[in-house]
C-alpha positions in Angstrom: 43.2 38.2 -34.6 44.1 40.9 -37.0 47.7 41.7 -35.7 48.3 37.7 -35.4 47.1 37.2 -39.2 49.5 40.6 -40.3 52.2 40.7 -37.2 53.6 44.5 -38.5 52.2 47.6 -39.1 53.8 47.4 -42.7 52.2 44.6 -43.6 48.8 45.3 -42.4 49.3 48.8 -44.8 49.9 46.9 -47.4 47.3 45.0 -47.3 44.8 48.0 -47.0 46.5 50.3 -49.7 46.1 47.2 -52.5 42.3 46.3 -51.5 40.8 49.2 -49.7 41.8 52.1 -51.5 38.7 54.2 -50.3 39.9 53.2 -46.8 43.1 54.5 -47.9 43.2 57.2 -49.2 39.4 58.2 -48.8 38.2 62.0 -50.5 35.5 62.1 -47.3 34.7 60.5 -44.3 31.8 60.2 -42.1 31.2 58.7 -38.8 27.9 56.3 -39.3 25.7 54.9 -36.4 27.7 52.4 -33.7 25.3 49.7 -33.1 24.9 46.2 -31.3 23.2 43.5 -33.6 23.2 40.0 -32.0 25.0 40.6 -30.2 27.7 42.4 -32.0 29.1 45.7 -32.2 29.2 47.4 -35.3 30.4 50.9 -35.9 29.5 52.0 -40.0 31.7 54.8 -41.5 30.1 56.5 -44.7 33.5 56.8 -47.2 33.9 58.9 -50.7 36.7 57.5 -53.2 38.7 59.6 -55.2 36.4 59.3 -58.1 33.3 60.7 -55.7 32.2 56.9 -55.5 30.1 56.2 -52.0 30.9 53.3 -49.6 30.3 52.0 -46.5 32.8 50.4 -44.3 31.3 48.5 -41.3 33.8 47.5 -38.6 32.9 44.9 -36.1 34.5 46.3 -32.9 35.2 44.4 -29.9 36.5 46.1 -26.4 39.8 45.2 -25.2 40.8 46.6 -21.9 39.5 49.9 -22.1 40.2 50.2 -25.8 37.9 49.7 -29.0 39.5 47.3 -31.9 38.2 45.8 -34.8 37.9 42.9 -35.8 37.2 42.9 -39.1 35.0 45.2 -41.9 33.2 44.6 -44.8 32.9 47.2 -47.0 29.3 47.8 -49.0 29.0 50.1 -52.6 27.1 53.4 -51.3 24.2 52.7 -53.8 23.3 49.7 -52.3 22.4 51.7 -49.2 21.0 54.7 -50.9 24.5 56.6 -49.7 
């Protein structure tokens, strides 16, 4: 779904540098907990900004062939989650 709605690499960048910055060009990066709710697959990755600011990105993952993808993320402020 995500290469259909971007079709290139260089858009799909784009996208990320102007409204994911701390997916970016993140200062840390830990790998979270991968974990099936209803059904879903998430996989959570703990991220620092720049500035030192926490977040969370949560990808939804799906397995294609013998690949992971995902399918989307949302992406939660640290504090929220006591990160």
């Amino acid at each position: 779904m995500i290469k259909r709605m971007f079709r290139t690499p260089d858009r799909f960048g784009a996208m990320v540098r102007g409204g994911y910055p701390m997916v970016w060009r993140p200062s840390s990066v830990r790998f979270g907990t991968f974990e099936e709710r209803g059904g879903v697959l998430y996989q959570s990755v703990l991220l620092e900004d720049a500035q030192g600011k926490a977040y969370v990105a949560e990808y939804e993952m799906i397995r294609v062939g013998g690949d992971w993808q995902n399918t989307g993320v949302r992406i939660l402020p640290g504090e929220q989650l006591g990160v």
